[in-house]
C-alpha positions as CSV (number, residue, x, y, z in Angstrom):
1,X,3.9,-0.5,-0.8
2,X,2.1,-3.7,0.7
3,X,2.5,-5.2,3.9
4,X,1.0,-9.2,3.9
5,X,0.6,-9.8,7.7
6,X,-0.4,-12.4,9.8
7,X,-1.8,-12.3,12.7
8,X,0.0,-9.7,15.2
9,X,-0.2,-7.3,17.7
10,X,1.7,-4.5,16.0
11,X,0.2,-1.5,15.1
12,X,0.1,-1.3,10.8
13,X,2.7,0.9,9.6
14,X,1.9,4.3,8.1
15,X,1.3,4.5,4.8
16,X,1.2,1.3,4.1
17,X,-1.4,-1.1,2.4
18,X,-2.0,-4.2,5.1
19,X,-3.1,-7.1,4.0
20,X,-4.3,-9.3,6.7
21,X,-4.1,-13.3,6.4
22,X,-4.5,-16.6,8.4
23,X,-3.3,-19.1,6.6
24,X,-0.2,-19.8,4.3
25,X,-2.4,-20.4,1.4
26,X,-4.5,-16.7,1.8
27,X,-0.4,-15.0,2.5
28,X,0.6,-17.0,-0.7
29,X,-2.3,-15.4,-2.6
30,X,-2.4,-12.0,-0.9
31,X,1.7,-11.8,-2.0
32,X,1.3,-12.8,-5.7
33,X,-1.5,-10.2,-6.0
34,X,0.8,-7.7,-4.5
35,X,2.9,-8.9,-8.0
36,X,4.6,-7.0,-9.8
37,X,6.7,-5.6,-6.8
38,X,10.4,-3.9,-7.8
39,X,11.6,-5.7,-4.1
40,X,10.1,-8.4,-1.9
41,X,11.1,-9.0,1.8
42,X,9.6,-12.2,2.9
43,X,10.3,-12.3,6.6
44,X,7.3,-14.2,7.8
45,X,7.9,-18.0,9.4
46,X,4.6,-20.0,8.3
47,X,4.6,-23.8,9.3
48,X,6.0,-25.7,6.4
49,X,2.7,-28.2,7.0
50,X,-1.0,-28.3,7.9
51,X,-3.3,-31.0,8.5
52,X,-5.1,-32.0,5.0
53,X,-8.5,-32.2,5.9
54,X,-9.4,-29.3,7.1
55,X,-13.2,-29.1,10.1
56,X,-15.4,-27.0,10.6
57,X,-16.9,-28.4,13.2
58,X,-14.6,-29.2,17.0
59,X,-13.2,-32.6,17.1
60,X,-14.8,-34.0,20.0
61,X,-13.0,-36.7,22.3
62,X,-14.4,-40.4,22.3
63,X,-13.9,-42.6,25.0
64,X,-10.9,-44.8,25.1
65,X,-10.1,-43.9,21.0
66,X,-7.1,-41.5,21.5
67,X,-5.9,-38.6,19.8
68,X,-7.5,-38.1,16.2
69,X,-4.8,-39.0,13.2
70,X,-4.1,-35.9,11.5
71,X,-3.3,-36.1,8.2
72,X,-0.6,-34.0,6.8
73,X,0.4,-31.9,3.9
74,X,3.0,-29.1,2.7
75,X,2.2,-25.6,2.8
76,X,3.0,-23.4,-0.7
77,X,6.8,-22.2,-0.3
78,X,5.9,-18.3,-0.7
79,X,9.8,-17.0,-1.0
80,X,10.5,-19.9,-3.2
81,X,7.3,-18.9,-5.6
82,X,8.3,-15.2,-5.7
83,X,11.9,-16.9,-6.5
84,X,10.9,-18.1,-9.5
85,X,7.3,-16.2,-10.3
86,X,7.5,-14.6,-13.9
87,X,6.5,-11.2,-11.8
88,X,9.7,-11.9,-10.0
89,X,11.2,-8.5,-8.1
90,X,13.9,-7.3,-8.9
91,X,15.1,-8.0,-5.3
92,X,14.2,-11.1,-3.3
93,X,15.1,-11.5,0.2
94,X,14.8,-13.8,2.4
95,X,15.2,-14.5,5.8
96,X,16.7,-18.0,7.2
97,X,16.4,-18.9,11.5
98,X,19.0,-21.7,11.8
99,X,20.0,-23.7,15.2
100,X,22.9,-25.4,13.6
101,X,25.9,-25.1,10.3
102,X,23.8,-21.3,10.3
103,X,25.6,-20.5,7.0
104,X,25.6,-23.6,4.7
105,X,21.6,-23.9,5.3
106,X,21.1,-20.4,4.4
107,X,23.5,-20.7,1.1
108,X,21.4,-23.9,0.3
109,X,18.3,-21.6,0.8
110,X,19.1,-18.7,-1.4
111,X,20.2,-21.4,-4.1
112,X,16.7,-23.6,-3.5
113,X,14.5,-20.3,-3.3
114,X,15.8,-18.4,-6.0
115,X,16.7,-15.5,-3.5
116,X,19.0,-13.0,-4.0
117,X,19.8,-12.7,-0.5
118,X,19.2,-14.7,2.9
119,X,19.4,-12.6,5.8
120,X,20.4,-15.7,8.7
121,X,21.0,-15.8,12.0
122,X,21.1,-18.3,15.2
123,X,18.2,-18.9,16.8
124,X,19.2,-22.0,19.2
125,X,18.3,-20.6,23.1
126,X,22.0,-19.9,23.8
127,X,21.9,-17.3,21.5
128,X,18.5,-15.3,23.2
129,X,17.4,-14.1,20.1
130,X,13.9,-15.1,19.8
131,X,12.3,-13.0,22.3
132,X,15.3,-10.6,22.8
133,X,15.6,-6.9,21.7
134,X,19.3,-7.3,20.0
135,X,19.9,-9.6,16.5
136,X,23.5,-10.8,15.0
137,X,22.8,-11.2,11.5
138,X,24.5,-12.5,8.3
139,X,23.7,-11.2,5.2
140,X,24.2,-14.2,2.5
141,X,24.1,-13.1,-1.5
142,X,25.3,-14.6,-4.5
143,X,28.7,-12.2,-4.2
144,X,29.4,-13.6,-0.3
145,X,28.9,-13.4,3.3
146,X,28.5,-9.7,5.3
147,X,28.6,-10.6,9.1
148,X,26.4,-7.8,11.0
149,X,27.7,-6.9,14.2
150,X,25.1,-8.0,17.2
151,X,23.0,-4.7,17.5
152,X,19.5,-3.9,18.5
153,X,16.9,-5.4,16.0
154,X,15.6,-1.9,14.8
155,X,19.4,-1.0,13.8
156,X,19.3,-4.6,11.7
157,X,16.3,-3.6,10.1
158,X,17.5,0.2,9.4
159,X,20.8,-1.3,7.9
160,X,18.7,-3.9,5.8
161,X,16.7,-1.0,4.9
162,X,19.7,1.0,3.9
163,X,21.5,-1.9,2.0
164,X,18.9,-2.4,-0.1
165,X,18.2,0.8,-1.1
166,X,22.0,1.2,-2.6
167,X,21.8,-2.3,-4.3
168,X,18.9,-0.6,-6.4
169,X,21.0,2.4,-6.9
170,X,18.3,5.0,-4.8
């Protein structure tokens, strides 16, 4: 089993491989040379952009010239290249953080990603999930819509856990 991590300040799981990454482009790599996988859980939230040019030196400030102009370009889509990678798992799920119409984005998603499933909630701040201990999630696949009760985010995880492990018959 492999873990692709950003940076956080979780302890690595037991008996897990950890790979630690930066940057979209490293997680992108670091997951398709985790390929072939029999599932593949993509949870992490990288930026959809980063600035093109890329310095390795600080960008100093000039007198009276403003902020630099950055330069930007799309980061690799990691769910929707596992989607469609010809090591493709035999289970891809995804996770969708919607603010608005929490549903139809995440169908679009699983349809745009080649996901089997889209695990979405609503993060606007009314909701206090980001941040908070508890999750209401729905659980999009190709068959329908499962609405999670709201229970504590290690019970979401232990369900996800559990509903994935019956889809592939174990």
């Amino acid at each position: 089993m492999t873990l692709v991590s950003g940076p956080v300040s979780i302890p690595d799981p037991q008996s897990v491989s950890t790979v630690r990454v930066e940057t979209a482009r490293q997680m992108l790599d670091a997951v398709e040379n985790a390929l072939p996988a029999d599932i593949a859980v993509m949870v992490a939230a990288v930026a959809d952009w980063r600035t093109l040019g890329e310095s390795d030196q600080k960008m100093k400030k000039k007198a009276g010239s403003g902020p630099p102009m950055l330069e930007l370009t799309e980061n690799p889509d990691i769910l929707r290249t596992v989607g469609h990678h010809d090591k493709r798992p035999r289970l891809v799920v995804g996770f969708a953080a919607e603010t608005e119409k929490v549903e139809v984005h995440a169908r679009a998603k699983l349809e745009r990603k080649g996901a089997d499933w889209i695990v979405a909630n609503d993060v606007s701040p009314r909701t206090g999930i980001m941040g908070g201990e508890r999750n209401a999630v729905k659980l999009l696949t190709r068959d329908g819509v499962e609405a999670w009760p709201d229970l504590p985010k290690d019970e979401v995880a232990a369900r996800l856990v559990a509903r994935i492990a019956e889809a592939l018959g174990k």
